[in-house]
C-alpha positions in Angstrom: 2.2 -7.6 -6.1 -0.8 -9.1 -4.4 -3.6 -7.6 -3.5 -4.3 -7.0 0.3 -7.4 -8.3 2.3 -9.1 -5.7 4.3 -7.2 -6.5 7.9 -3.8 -6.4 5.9 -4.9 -3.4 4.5 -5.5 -1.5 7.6 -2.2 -2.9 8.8 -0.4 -1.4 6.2 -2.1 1.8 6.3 -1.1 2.2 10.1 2.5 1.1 9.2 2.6 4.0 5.9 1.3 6.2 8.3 3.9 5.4 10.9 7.1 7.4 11.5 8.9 4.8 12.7 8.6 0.8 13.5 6.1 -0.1 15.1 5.8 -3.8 16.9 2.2 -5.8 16.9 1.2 -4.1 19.9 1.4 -0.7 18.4 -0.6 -1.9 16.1 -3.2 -3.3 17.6 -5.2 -0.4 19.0 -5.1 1.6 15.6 -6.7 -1.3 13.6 -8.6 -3.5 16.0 -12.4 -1.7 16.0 -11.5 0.2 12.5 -14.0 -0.1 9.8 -16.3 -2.0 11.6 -14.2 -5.1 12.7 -14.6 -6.4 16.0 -11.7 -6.3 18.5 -8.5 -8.3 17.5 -6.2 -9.9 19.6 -2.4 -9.1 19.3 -1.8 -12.7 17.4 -4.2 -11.8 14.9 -1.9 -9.0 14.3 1.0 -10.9 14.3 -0.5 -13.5 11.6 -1.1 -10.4 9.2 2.0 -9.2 9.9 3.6 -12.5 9.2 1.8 -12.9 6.0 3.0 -9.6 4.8 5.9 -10.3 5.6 6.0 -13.7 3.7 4.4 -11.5 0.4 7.2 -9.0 0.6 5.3 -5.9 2.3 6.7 -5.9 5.5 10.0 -6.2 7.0 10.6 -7.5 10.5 13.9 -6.5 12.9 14.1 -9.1 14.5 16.8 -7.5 17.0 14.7 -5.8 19.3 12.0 -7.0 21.4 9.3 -6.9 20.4 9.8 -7.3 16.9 9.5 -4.3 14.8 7.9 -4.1 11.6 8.5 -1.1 8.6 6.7 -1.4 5.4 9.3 -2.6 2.4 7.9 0.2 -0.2 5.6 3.1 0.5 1.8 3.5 -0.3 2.4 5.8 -3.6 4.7 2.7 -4.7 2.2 0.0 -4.3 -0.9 2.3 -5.6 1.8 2.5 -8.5 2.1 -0.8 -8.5 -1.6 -1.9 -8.8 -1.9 0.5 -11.6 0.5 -1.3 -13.6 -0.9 -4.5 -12.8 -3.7 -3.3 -13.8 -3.2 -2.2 -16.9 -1.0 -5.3 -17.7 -4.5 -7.3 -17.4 -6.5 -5.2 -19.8 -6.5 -7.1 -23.7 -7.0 -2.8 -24.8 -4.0 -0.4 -23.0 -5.6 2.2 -24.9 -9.7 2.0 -24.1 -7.5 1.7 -19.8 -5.7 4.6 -20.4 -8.5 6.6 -22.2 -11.1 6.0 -19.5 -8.3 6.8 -17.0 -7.7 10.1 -18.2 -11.5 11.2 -18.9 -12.1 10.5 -15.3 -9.2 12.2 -13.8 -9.6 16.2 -12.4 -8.5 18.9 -14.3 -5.8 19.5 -11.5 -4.7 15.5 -11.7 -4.4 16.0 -15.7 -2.3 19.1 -15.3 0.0 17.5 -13.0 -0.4 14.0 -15.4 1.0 16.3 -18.2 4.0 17.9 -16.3 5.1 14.6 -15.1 4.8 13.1 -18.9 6.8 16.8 -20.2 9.6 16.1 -17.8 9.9 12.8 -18.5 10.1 13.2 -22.2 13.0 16.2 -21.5 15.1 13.8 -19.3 15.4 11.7 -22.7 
């Protein structure tokens, strides 16, 4: 999965955080001015969203006007996703996965540990 630029970042944010479609002009007001960016105009949101689109991150209905956009997996997926990609890159899974863990919370490793015990009992 590729990585997102800082504008298709905040576009996918605002869609994750949306609780239903939303078209380029929903959008729009919730990423134009965020983080610093000047203001965008709605076909600079509709290039990202086309884009996304193209890379498989965004789904279009193209049934209703204007077109309404959901995201194709949610945010916990792609973090997910990065992770593993992430560790696929590394020459030393075990060094990754060491530094991983020494830098996560106590809570984080506690739930880390749970999710690794019920895994093992579901085989």
């Amino acid at each position: 999965m590729a990585n997102l630029g800082l504008l298709e970042r905040g576009v996918m944010q605002t869609l994750w955080d949306a609780d239903a479609p939303l078209s380029a002009y929903d959008v729009l007001p919730l990423v134009s001015g965020a983080g610093g960016t000047k203001r965008l105009a709605v076909t600079t949101v509709l290039t990202v969203l086309s884009r996304l689109e193209k890379k498989g991150f965004v789904r279009a209905d193209r049934t209703a006007r204007p077109h309404r956009y959901t995201a194709t997996a949610s945010r916990a997926d792609h973090v997910a996703e990065l992770l593993h990609e992430a560790l696929g890159e590394s020459a030393d899974r075990h060094a990754v996965l060491e530094r991983f863990v020494g830098g996560v919370s106590a809570a984080d490793a506690a739930v880390l540990r749970d999710l690794l015990a019920r895994r093992h009992d579901a085989r």
